[in-house]
PDB file as gemmi writes it, atoms N, CA and C in Angstrom:
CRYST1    1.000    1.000    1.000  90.00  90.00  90.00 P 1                      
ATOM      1  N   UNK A   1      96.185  16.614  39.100  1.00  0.00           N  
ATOM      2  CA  UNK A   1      95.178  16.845  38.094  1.00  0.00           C  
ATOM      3  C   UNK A   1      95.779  16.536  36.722  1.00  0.00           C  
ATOM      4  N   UNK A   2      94.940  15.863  36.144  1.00  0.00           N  
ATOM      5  CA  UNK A   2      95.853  15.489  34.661  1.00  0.00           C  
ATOM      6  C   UNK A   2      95.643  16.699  33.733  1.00  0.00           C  
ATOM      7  N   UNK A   3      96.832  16.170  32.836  1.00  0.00           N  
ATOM      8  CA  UNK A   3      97.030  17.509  32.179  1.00  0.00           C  
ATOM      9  C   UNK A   3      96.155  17.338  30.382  1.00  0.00           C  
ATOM     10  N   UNK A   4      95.912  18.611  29.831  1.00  0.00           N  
ATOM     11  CA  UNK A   4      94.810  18.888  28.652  1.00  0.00           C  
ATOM     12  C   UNK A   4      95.237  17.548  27.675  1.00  0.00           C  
ATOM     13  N   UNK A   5      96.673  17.211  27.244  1.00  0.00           N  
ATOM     14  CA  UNK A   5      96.556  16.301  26.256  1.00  0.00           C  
ATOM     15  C   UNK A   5      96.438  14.801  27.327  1.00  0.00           C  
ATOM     16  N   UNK A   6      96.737  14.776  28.261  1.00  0.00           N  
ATOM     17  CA  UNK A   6      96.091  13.443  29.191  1.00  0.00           C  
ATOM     18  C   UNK A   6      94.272  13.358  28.431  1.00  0.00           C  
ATOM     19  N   UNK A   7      93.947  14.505  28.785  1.00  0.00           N  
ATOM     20  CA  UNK A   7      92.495  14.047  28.905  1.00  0.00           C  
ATOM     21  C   UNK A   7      92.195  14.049  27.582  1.00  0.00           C  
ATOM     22  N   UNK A   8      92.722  14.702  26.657  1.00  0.00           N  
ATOM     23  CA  UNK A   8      92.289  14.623  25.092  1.00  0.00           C  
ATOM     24  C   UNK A   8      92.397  13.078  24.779  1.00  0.00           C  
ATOM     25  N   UNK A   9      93.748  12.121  24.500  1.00  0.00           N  
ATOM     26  CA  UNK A   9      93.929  11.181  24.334  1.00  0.00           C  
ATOM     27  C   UNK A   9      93.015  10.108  25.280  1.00  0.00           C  
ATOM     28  N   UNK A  10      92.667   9.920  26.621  1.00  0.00           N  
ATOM     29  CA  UNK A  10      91.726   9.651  27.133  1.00  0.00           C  
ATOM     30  C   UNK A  10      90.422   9.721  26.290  1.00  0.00           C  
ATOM     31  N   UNK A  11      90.076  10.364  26.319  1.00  0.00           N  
ATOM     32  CA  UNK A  11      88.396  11.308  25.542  1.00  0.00           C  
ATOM     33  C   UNK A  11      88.548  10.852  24.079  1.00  0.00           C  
ATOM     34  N   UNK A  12      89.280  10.343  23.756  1.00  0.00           N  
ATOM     35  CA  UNK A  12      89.431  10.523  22.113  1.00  0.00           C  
ATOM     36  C   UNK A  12      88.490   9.484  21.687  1.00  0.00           C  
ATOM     37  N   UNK A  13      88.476   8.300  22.219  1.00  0.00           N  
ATOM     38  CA  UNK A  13      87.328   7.344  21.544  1.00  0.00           C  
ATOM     39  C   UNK A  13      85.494   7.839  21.875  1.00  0.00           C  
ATOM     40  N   UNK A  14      85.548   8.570  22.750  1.00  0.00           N  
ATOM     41  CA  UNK A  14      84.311   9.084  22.674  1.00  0.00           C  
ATOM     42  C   UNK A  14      84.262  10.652  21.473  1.00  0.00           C  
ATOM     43  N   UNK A  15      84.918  11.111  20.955  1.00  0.00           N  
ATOM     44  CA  UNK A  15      84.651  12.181  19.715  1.00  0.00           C  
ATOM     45  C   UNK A  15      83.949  12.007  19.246  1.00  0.00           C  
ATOM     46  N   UNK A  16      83.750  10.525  18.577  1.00  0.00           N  
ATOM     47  CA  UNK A  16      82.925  10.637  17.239  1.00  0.00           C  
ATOM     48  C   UNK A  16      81.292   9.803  17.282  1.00  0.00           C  
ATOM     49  N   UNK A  17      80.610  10.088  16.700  1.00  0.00           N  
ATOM     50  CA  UNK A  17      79.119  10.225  17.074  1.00  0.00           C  
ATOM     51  C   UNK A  17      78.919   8.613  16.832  1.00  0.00           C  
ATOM     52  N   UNK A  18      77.581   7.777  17.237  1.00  0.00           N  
ATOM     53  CA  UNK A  18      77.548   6.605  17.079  1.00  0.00           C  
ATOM     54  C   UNK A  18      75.996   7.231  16.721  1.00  0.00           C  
ATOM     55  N   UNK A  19      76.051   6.351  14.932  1.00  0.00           N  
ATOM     56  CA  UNK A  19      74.587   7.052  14.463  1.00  0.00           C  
ATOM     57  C   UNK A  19      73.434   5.945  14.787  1.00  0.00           C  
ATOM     58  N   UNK A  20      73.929   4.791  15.328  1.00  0.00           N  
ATOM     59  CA  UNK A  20      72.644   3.691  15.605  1.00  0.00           C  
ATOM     60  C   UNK A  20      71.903   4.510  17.219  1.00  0.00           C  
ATOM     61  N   UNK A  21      73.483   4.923  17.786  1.00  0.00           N  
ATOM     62  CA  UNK A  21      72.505   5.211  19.202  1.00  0.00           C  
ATOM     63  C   UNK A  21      71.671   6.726  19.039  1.00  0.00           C  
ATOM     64  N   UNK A  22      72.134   7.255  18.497  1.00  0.00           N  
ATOM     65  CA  UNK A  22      71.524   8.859  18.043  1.00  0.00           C  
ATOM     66  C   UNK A  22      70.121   8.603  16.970  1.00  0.00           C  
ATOM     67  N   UNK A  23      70.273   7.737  16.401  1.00  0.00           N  
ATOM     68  CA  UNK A  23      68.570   7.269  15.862  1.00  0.00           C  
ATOM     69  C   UNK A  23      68.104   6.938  16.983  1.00  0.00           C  
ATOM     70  N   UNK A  24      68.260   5.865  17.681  1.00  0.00           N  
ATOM     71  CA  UNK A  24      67.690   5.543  18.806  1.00  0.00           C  
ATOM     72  C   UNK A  24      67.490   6.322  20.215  1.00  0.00           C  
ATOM     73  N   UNK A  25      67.714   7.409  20.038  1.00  0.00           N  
ATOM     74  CA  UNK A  25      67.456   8.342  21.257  1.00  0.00           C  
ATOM     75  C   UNK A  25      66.347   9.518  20.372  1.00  0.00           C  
ATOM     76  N   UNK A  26      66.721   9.472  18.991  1.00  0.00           N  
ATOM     77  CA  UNK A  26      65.465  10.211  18.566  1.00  0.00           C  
ATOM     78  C   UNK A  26      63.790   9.333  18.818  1.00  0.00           C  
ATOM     79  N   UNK A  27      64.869   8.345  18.239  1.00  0.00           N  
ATOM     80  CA  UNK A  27      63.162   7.533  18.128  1.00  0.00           C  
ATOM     81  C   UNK A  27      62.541   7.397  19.830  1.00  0.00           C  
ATOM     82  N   UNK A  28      63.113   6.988  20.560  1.00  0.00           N  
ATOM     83  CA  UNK A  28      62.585   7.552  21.583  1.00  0.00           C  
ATOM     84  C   UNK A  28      62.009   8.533  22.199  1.00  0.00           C  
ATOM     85  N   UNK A  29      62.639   9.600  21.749  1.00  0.00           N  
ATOM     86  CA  UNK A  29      61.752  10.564  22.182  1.00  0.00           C  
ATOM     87  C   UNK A  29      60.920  11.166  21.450  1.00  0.00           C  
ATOM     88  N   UNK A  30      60.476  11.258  20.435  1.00  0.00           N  
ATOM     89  CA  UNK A  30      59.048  11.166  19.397  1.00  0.00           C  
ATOM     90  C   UNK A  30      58.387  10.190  19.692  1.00  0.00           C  
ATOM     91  N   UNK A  31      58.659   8.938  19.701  1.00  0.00           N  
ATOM     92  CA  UNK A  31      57.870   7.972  20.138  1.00  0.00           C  
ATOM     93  C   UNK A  31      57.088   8.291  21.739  1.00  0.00           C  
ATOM     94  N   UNK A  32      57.592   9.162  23.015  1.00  0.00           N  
ATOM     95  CA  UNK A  32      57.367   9.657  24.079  1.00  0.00           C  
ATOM     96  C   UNK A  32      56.570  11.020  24.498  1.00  0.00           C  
ATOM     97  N   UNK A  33      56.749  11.623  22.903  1.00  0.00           N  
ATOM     98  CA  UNK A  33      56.696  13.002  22.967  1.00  0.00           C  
ATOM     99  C   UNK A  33      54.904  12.697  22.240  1.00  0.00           C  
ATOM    100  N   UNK A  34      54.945  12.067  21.083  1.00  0.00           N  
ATOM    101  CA  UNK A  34      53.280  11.896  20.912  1.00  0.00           C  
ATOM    102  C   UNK A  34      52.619  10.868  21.382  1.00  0.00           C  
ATOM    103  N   UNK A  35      53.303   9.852  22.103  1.00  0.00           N  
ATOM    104  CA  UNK A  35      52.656   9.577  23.879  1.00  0.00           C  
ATOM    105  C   UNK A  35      51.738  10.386  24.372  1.00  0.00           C  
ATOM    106  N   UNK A  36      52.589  10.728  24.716  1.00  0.00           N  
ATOM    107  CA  UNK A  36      52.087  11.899  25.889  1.00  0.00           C  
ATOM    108  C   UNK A  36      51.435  12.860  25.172  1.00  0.00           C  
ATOM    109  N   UNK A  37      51.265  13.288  23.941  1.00  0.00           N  
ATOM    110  CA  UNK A  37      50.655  13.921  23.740  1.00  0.00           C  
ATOM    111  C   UNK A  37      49.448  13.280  23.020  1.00  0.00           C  
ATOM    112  N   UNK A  38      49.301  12.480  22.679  1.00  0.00           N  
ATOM    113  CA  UNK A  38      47.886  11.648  22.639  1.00  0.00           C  
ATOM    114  C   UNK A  38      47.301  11.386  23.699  1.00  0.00           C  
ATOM    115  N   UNK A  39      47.776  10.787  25.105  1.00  0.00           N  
ATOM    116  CA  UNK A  39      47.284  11.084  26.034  1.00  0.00           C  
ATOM    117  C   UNK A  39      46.734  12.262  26.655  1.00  0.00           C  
ATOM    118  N   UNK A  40      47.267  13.138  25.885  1.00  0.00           N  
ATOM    119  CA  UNK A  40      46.844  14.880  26.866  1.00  0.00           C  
ATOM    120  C   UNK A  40      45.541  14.961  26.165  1.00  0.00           C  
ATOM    121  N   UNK A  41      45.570  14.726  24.536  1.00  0.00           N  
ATOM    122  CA  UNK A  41      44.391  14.878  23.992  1.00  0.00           C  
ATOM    123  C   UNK A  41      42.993  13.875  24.525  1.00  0.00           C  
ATOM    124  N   UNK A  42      43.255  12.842  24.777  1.00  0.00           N  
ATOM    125  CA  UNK A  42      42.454  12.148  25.596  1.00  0.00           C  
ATOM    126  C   UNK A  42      42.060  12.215  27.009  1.00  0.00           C  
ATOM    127  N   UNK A  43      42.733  12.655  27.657  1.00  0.00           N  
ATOM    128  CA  UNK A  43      42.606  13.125  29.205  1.00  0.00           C  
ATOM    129  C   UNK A  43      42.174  14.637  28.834  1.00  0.00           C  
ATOM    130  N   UNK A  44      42.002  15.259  27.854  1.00  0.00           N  
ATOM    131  CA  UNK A  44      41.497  16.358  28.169  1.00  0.00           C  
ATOM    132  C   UNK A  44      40.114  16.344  28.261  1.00  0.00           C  
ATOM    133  N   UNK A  45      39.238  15.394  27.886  1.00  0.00           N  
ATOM    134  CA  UNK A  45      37.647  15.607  27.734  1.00  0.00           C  
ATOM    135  C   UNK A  45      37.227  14.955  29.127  1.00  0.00           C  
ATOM    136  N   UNK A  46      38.218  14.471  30.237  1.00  0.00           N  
ATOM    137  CA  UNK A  46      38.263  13.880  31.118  1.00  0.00           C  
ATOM    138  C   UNK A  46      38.425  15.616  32.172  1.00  0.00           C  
ATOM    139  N   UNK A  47      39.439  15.306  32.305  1.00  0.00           N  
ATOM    140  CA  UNK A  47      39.686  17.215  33.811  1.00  0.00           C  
ATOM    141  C   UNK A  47      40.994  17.482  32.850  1.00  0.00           C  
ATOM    142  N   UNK A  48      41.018  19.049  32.981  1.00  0.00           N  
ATOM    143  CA  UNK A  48      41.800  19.758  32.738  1.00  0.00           C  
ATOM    144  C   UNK A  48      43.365  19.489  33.617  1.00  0.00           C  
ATOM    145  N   UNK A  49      43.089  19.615  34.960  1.00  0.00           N  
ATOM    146  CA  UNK A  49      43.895  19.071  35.798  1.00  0.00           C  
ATOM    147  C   UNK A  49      44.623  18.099  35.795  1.00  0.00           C  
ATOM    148  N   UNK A  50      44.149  17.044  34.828  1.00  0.00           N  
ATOM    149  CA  UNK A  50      44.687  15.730  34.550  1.00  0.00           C  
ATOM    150  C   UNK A  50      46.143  16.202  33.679  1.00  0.00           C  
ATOM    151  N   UNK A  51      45.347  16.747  32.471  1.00  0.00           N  
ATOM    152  CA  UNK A  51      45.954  16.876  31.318  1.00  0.00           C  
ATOM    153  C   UNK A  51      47.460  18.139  31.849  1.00  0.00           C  
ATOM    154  N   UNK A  52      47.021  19.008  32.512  1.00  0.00           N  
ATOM    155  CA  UNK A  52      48.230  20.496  33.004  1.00  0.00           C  
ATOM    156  C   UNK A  52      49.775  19.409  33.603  1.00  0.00           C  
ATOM    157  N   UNK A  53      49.627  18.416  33.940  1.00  0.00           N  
ATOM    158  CA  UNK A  53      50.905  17.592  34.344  1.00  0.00           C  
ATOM    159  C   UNK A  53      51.397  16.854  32.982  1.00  0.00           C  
ATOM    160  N   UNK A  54      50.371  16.388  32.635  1.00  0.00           N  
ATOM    161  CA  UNK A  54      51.492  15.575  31.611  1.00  0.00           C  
ATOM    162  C   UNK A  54      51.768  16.623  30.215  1.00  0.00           C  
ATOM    163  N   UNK A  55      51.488  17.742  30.467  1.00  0.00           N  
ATOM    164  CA  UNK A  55      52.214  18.700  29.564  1.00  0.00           C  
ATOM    165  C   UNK A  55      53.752  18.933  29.810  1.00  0.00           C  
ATOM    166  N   UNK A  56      53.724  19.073  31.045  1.00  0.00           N  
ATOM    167  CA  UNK A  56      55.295  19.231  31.285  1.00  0.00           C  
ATOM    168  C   UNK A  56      55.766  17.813  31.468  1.00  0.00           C  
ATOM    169  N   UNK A  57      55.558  16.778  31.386  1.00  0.00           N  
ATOM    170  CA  UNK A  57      56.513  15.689  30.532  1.00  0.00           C  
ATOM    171  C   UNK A  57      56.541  16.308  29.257  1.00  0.00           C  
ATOM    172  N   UNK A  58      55.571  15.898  28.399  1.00  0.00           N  
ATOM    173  CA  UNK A  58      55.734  16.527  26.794  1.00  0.00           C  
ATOM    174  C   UNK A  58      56.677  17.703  26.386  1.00  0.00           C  
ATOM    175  N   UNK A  59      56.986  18.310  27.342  1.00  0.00           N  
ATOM    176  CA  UNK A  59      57.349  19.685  27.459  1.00  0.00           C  
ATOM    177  C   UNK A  59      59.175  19.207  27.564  1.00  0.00           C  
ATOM    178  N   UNK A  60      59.310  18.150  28.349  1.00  0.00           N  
ATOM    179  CA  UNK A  60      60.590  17.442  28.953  1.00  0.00           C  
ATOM    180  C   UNK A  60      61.264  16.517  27.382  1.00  0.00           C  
ATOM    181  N   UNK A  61      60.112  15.726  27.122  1.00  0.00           N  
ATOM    182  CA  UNK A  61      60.383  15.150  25.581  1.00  0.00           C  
ATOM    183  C   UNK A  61      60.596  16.327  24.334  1.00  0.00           C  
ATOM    184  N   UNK A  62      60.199  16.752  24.373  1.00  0.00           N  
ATOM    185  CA  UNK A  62      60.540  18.146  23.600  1.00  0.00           C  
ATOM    186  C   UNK A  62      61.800  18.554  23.566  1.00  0.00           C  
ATOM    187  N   UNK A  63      62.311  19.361  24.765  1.00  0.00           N  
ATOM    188  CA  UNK A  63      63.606  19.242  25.407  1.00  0.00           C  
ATOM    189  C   UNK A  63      64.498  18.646  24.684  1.00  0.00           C  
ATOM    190  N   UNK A  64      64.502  17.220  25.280  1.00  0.00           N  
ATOM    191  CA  UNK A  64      65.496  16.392  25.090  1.00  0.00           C  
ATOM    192  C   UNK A  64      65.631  16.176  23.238  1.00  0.00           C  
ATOM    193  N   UNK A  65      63.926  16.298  22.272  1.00  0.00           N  
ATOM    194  CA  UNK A  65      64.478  16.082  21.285  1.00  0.00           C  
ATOM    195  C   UNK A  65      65.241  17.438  20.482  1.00  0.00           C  
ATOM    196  N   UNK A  66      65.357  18.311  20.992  1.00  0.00           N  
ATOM    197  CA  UNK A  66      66.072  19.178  20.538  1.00  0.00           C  
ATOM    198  C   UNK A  66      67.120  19.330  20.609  1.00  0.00           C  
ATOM    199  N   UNK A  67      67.655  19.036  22.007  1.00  0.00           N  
ATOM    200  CA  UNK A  67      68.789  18.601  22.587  1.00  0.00           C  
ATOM    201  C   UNK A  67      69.489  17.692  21.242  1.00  0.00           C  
ATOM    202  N   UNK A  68      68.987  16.271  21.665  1.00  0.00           N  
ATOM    203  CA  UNK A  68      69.582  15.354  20.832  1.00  0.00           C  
ATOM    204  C   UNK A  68      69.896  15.413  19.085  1.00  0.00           C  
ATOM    205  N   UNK A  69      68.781  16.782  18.547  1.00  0.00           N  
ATOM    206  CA  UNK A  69      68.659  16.702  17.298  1.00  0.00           C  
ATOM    207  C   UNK A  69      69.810  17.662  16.974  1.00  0.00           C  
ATOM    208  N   UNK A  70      70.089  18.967  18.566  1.00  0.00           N  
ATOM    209  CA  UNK A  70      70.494  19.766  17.898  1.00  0.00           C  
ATOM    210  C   UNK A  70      72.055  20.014  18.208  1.00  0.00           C  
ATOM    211  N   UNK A  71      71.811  19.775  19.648  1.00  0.00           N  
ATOM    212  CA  UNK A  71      73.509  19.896  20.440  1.00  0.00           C  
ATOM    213  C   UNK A  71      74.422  19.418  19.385  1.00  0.00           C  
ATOM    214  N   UNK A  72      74.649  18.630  18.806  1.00  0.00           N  
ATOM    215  CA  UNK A  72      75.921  18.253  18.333  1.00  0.00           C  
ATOM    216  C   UNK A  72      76.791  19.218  17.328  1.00  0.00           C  
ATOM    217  N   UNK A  73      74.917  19.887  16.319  1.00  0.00           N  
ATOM    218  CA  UNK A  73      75.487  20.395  15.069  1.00  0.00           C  
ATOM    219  C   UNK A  73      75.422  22.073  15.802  1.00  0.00           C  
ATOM    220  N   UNK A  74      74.685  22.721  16.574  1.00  0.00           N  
ATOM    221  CA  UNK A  74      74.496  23.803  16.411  1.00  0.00           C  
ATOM    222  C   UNK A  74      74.246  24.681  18.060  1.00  0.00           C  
ATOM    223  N   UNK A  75      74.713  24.019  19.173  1.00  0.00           N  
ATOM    224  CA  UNK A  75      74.832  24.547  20.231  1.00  0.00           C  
ATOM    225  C   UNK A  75      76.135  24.351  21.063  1.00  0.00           C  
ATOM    226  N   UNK A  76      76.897  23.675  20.908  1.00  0.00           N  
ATOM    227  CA  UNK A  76      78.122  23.255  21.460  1.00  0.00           C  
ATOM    228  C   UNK A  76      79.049  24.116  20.288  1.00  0.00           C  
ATOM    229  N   UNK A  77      80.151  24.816  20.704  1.00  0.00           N  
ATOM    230  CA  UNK A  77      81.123  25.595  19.520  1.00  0.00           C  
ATOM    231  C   UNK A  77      82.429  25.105  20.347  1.00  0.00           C  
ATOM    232  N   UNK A  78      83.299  24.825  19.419  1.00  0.00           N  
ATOM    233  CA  UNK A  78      84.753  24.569  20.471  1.00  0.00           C  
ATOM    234  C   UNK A  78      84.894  26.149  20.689  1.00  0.00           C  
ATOM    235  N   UNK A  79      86.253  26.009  21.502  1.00  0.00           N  
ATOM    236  CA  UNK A  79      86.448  27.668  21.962  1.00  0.00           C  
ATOM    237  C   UNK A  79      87.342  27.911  21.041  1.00  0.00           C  
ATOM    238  N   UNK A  80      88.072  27.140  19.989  1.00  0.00           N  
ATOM    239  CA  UNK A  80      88.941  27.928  19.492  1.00  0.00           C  
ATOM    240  C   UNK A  80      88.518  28.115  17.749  1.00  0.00           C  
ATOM    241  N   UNK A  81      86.696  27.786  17.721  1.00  0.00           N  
ATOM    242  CA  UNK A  81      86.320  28.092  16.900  1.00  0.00           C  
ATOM    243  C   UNK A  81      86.113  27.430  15.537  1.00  0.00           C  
ATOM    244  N   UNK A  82      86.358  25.860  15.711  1.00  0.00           N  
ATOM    245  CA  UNK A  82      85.976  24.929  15.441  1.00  0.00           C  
ATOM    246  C   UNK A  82      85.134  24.367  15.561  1.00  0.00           C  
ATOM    247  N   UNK A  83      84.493  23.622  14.586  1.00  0.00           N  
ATOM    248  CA  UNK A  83      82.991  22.587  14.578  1.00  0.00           C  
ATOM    249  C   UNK A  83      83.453  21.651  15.029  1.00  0.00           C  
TER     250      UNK A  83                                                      
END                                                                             
């Protein structure tokens, strides 16, 4: 099993954030998230039933944009108490 500074030096070119792909995973998922939610509004005058599934996609895009907006700055803590 390799040892902690093996894998640090390994890992080290992935540390630092790449801001073209982190726009681009936002814009994706806003772009997905009022998708689907323009669709819900339109499938709703159609069946209710229609619309109760593609909530939980919307629900999934949601998710992920929080994830992506938020993990980096404010849910991940190192353990020794570092940002």
């Amino acid at each position: 099993m390799p040892q902690m500074d093996e894998l640090l030096t390994g890992t080290k070119a992935f540390q630092a954030p790449i801001l073209a792909c982190s726009l681009g995973q936002l814009a994706t998922s806003f772009r997905g998230f009022f998708a689907t939610c323009a669709a819900m509004y339109l499938c709703l005058a159609v069946s209710l039933w229609i619309t109760l599934p593609m909530s939980a996609l919307a629900a999934g895009f949601l998710v992920r944009i929080f994830i992506t907006d938020m993990t980096p700055k404010q849910l991940w803590r190192r353990r020794d108490g570092r940002k």
